[in-house]
C-alpha positions as semicolon CSV with decimal commas, in nm:
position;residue;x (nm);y (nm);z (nm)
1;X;0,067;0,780;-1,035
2;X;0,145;0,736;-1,395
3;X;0,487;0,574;-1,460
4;X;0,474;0,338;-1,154
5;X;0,476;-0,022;-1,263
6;X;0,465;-0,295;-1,027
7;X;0,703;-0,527;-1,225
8;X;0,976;-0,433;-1,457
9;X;1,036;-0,698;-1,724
10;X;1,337;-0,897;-1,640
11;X;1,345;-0,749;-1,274
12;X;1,507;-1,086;-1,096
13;X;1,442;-0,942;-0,752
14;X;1,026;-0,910;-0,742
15;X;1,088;-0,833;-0,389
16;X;1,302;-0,546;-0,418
17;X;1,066;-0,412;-0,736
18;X;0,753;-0,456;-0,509
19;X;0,958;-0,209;-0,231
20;X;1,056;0,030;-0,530
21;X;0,725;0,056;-0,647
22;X;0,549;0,111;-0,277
23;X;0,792;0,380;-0,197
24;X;0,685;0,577;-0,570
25;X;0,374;0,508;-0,414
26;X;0,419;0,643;-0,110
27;X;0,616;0,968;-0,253
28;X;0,278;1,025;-0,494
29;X;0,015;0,986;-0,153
30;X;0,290;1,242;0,008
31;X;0,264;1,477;-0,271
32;X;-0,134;1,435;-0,269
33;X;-0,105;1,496;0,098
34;X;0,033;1,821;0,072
35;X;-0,170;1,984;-0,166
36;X;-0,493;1,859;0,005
37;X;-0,325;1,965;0,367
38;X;-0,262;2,263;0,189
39;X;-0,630;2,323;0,091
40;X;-0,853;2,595;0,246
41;X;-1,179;2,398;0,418
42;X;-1,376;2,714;0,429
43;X;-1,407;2,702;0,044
44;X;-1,484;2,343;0,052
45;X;-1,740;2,453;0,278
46;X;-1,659;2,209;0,574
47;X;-1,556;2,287;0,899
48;X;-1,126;2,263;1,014
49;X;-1,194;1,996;1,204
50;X;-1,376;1,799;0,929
51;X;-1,076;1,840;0,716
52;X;-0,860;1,756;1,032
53;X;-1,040;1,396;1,052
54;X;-1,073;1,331;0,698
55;X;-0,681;1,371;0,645
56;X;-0,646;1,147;0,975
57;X;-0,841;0,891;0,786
58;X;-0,596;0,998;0,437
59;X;-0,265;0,874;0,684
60;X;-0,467;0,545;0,851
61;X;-0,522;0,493;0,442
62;X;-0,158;0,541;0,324
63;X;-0,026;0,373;0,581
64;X;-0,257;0,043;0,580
65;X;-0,153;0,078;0,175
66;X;0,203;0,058;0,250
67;X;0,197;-0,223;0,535
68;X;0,040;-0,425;0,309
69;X;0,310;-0,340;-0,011
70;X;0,598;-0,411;0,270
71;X;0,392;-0,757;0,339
72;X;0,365;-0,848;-0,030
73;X;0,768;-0,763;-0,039
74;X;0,838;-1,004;0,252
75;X;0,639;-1,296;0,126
76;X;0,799;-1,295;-0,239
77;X;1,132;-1,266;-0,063
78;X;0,995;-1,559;0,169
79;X;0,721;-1,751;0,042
80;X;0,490;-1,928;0,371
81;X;0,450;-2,291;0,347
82;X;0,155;-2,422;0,199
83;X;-0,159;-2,293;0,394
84;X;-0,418;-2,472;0,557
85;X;-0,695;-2,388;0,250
86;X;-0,392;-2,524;-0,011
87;X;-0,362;-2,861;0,246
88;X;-0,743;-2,935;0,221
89;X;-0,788;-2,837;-0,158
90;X;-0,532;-3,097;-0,204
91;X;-0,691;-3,339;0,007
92;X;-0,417;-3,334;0,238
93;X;-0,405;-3,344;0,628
94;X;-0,324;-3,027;0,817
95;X;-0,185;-3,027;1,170
């Protein structure tokens, strides 16, 4: 995944670099995918269905990876208001 960088220097929009850099992301993991999809399990010496779950667990993986990039994307676009943690650190009130 060389060449990905999650900031470019003097990028103004850190949201729209953070959904740049998740989709290079996600192109590498779909590139990986294929040429582990592509592999024969016999030679690994595993069953099909083995191979089967473990690229099941690959997607869940990728896809957990890229909710979470989207999230990070959303929040620098719209930072949350302090949190309740912040509000007691502070010595603040929360309601």
């Amino acid at each position: 995944m060389s060449g990905i960088t999650p900031h470019s220097p003097g990028e103004s929009n850190v949201a729209e670099t953070c959904r740049e850099a998740a989709a290079g992301i996600g192109a590498q993991l779909d590139l990986l995918r294929g040429h582990l999809a592509g592999l024969d399990p016999a030679r690994l010496g595993m069953s099909a269905g083995r191979l089967r779950s473990l690229m099941a667990g690959y997607d869940i993986y990728a896809r957990m990876l890229d909710d979470a990039l989207a999230d990070i994307a959303r929040n620098v676009q719209h930072p949350a208001g302090p949190r309740r943690s912040d509000v007691e650190l502070t010595g603040g009130e929360c309601r």
